[in-house]
C-alpha positions as CSV (number, residue, x, y, z in Angstrom):
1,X,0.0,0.0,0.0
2,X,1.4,3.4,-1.1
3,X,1.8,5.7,2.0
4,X,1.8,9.7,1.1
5,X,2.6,13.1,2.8
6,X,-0.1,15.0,4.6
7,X,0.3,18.4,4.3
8,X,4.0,19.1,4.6
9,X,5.1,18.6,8.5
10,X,6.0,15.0,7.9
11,X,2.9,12.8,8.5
12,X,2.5,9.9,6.2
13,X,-0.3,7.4,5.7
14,X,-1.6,4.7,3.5
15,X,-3.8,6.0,0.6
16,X,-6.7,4.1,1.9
17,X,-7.8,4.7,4.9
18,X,-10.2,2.5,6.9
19,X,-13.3,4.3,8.4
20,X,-15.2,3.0,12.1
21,X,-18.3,4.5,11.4
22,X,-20.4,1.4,11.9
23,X,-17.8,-0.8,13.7
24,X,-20.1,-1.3,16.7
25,X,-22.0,-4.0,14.3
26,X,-18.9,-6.5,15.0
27,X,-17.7,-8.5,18.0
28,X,-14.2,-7.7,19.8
29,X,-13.0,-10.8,18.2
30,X,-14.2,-9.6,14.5
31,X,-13.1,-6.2,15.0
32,X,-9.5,-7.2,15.8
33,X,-9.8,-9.6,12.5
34,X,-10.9,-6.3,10.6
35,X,-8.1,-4.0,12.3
36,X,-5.6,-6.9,11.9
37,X,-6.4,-7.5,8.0
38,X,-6.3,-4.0,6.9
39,X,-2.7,-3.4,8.6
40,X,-1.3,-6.3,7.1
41,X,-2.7,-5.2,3.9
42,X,-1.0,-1.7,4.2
43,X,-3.8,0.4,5.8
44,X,-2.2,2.1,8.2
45,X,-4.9,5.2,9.1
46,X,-8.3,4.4,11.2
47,X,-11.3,6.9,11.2
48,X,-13.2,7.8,13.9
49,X,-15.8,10.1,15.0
50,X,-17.1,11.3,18.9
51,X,-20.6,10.3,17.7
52,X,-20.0,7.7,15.4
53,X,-22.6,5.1,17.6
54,X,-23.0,7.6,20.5
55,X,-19.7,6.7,21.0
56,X,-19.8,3.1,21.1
57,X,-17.4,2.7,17.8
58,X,-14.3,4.2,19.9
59,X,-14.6,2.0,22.7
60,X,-15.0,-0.9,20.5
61,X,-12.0,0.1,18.7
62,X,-10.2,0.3,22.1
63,X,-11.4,-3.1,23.7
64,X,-9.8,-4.6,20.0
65,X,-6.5,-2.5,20.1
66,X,-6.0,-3.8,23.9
67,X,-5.6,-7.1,22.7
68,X,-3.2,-6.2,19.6
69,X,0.0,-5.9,21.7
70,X,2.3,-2.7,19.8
71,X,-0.1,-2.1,17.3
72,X,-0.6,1.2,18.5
73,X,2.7,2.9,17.6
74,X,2.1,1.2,14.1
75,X,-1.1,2.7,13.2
76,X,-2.6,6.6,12.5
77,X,-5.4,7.0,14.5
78,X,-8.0,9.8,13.6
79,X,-10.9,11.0,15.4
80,X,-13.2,14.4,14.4
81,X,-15.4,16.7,16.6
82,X,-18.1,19.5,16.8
83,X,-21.3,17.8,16.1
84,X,-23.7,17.8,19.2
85,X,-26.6,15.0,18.8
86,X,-29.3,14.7,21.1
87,X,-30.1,10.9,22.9
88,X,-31.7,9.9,19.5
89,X,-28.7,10.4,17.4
90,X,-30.2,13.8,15.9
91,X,-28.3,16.6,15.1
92,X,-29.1,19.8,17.1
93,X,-26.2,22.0,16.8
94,X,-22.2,22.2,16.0
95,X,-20.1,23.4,18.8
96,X,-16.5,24.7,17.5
97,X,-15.7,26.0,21.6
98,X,-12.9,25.5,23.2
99,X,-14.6,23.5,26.1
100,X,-16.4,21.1,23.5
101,X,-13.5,20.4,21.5
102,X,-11.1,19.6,24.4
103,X,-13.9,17.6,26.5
104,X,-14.6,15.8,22.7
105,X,-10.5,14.6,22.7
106,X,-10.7,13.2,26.4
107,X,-13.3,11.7,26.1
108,X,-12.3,10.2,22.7
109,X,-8.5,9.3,24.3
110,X,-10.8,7.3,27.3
111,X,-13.1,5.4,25.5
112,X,-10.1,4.3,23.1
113,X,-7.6,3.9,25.8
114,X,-4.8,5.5,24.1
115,X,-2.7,9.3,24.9
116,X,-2.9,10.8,21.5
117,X,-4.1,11.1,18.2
118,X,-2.1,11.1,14.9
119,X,-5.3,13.6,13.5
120,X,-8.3,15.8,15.2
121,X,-10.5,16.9,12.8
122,X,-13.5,19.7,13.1
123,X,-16.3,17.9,11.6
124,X,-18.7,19.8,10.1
125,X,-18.8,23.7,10.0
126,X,-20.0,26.0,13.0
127,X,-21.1,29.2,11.7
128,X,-20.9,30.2,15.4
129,X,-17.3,29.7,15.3
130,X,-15.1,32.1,17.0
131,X,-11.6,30.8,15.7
132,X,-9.8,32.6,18.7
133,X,-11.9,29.8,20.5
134,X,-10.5,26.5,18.2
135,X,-6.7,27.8,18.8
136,X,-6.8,28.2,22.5
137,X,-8.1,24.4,21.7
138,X,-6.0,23.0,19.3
139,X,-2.5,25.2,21.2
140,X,-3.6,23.3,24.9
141,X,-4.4,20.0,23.0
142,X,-0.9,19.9,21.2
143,X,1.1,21.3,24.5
144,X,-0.2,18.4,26.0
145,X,0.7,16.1,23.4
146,X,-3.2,15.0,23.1
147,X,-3.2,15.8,19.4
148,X,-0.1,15.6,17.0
149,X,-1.9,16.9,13.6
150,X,-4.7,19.0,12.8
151,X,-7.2,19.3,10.0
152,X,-11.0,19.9,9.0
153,X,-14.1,18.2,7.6
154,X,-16.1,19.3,4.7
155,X,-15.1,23.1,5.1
156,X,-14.5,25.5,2.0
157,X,-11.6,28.0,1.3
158,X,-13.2,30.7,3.1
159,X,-14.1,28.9,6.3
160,X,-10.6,27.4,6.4
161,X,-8.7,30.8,5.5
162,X,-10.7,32.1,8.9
163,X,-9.5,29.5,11.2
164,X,-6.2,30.4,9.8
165,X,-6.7,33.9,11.2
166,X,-5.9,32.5,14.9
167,X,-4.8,29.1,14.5
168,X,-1.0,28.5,14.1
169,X,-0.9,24.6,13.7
170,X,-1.4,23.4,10.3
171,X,-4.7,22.4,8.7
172,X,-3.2,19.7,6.3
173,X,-6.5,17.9,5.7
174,X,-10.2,18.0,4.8
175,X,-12.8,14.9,4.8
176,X,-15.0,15.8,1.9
177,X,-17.6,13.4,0.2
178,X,-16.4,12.1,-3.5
179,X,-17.3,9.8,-5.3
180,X,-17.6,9.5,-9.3
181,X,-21.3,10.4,-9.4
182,X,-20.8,13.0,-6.6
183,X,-17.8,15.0,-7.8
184,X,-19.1,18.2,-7.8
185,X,-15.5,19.9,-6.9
186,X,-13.8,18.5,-10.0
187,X,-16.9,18.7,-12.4
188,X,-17.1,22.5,-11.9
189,X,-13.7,22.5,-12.4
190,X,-14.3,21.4,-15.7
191,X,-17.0,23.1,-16.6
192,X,-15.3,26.3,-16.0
193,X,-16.5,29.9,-18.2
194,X,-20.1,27.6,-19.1
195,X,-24.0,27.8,-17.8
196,X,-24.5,24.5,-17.8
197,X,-25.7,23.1,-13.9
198,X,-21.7,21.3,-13.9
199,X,-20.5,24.7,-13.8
200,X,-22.0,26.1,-9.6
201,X,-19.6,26.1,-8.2
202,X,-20.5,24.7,-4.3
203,X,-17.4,24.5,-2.2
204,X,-15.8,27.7,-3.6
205,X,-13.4,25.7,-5.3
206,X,-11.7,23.6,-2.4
207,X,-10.5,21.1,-4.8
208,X,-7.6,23.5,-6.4
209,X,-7.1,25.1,-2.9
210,X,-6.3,22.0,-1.4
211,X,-3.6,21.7,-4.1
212,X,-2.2,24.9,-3.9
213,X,-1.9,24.7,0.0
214,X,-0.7,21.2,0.6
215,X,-4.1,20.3,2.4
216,X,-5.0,16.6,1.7
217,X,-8.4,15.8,0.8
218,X,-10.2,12.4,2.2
219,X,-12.6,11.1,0.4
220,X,-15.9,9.6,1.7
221,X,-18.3,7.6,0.9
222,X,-16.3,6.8,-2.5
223,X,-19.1,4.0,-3.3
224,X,-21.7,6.3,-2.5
225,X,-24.6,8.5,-4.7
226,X,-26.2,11.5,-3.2
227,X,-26.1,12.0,0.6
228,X,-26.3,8.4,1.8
229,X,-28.6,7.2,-1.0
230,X,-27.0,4.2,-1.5
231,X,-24.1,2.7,-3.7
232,X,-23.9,2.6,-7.4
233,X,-22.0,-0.4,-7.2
234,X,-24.3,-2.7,-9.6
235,X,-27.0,-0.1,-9.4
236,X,-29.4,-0.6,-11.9
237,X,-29.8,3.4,-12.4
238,X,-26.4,3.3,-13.4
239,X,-26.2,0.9,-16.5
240,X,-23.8,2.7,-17.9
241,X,-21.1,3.6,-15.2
242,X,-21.3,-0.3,-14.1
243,X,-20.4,-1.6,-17.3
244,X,-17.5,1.1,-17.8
245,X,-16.2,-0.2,-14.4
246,X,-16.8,-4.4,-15.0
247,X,-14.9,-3.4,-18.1
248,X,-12.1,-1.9,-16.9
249,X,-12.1,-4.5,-13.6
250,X,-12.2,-7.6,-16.1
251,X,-8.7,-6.2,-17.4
252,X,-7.1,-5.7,-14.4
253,X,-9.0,-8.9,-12.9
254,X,-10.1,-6.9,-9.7
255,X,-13.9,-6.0,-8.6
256,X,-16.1,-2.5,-9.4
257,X,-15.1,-1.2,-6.6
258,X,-11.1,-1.0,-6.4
259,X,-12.1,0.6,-10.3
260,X,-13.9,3.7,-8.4
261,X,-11.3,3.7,-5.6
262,X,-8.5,3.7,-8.6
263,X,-10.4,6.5,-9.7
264,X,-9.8,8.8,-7.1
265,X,-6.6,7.6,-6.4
266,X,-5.4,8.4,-10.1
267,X,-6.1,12.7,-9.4
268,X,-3.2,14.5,-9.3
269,X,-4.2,16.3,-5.9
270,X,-2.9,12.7,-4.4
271,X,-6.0,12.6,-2.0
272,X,-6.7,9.8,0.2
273,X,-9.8,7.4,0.3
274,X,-11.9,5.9,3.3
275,X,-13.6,3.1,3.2
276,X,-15.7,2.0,5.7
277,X,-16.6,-1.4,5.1
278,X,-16.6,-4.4,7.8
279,X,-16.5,-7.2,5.9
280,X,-12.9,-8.5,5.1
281,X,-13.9,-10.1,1.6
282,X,-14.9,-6.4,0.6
283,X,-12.0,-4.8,2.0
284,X,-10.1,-7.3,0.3
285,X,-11.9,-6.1,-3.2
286,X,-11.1,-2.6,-2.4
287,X,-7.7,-3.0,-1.8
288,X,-7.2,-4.7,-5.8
289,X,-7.0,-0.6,-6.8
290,X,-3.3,-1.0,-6.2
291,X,-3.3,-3.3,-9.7
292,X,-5.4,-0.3,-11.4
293,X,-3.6,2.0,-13.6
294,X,-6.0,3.8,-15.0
295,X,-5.2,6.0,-18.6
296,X,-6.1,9.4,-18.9
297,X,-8.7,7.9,-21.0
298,X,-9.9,5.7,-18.7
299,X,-10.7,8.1,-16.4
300,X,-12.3,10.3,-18.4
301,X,-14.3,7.1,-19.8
302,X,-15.4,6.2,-16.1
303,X,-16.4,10.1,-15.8
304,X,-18.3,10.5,-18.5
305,X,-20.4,6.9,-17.9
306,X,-21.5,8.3,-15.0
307,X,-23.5,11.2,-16.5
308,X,-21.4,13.6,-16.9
309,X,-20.7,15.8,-19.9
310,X,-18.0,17.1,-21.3
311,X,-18.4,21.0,-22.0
């Protein structure tokens, strides 16, 4: 598995990373199976969430890294902050205070029994933010060695350039939905100087900013359509986009999906992808992208079959 730079400060990780989202379905014996397999395959970067499960998907993850003797100091562990649910798992308010974001890190350190994290990232944007509020954060949460890298979660240019007003750490990533029906931030791209609907721009163009200032972008939800619609992945509503990919799998003699991982992968911006299946078999599926080298053509091909146009 191909590691790459983070940002510029010297973090590495695998390309793929694995996400715990819905970890709390397996056993402590079939998560360690799960954590096990993907570090042997090369996956060396696990992502978490405080709410992921109300919780329950960190202490999981920490009951299964008790029982993996040195794993720890092997593996990249990431959690992210700032959404506040209710006790039914809805979503009632983002909290980017000082007090949340250092209370979200203990508690996260606690349930997973370990002293730092590699990455802390602020999940989803507060428009109550007061960034003199996330430094005082993120300066006590690196003096104490809680929190060795910092980053953010689907945030634009502008909402990044403010945090960069007070904060002095480097924000070297950003967890932002892609996929190759839902690639809004390289379709507009594209469709630059046209009035065609590929051409709103949504994230105020985070894709080339990401570029130009070293941030890494992580990809969810890579399989995905929509805002957790389901897969295309044998989708009958995509005919077209399955067929492109069972093509270009049956030459490389790997599955659909390590095609639309590949596809990522093969962007210049050298972004990362997270996957967060639990089942080994899939994972194993996935990780056939590192046989994938996709042409220019290809790509373009596996773009175009998903309804996109060309301007």
């Amino acid at each position: 598995m191909k590691s790459i730079n983070i940002g510029n400060n010297g973090f590495t990780a695998s390309e793929l990373i694995l996400g715990c989202m819905r970890i709390n379905k397996l056993n402590v014996d079939e998560a360690k199976h799960l954590i096990t397999y993907a570090y042997e395959s090369g996956i060396d970067m696990f992502d978490h969430s405080d709410i992921y499960a109300g919780g329950l998907c960190e202490e999981l993850f920490g009951m299964a890294l008790k029982e993996l003797p040195n794993l720890r100091e092997k593996i990249k562990i990431q959690s992210k902050c700032g959404i506040v649910h209710n006790g039914n798992g809805k979503i009632v308010a983002f909290d980017f205070s000082s007090e949340h974001i250092i209370k979200s890190v203990e508690t996260s350190l606690k349930r997973m029994g370990i002293d730092y994290l590699d990455s802390l990232l602020l999940h989803r944007p507060d428009t109550l933010m007061e960034p003199e509020e996330v430094a005082k954060a993120f300066d006590y949460l690196e003096e104490k060695g809680m929190v060795k890298n910092f980053g953010v979660s689907n945030q634009n240019p502008g909402q990044i350039e403010l945090l960069k007003t007070c904060v002095r750490q480097p924000l070297t990533m950003n967890q932002m939905q892609l996929s190759i029906t839902d690639c809004g931030m390289i379709a507009q791209g594209l469709n630059t100087n046209m009035s065609n609907k590929l051409s709103y721009m949504h994230d105020a163009g985070v894709l080339e900013y990401s570029r130009i200032n070293k941030m890494t972008i992580q990809a969810w939800s890579p399989f995905q359509f929509g805002f957790f619609e389901g897969t295309f992945i044998d989708n009958p509503e995509f005919p077209e986009l399955n067929a492109k990919l069972q093509e270009i799998g049956d030459r490389f003699g790997v599955a659909k999906t390590a095609v639309a991982t590949a596809w990522i992968l093969r962007h210049p911006a050298k972004m990362q992808v997270l996957v967060g299946t639990t089942n080994v078999r899939h994972l194993e599926e996935i990780l056939g992208c590192q046989k994938v080298e996709l042409t220019r053509e290809d790509w373009y091909d596996i773009y175009r079959s998903a309804g996109h146009t060309l301007p």
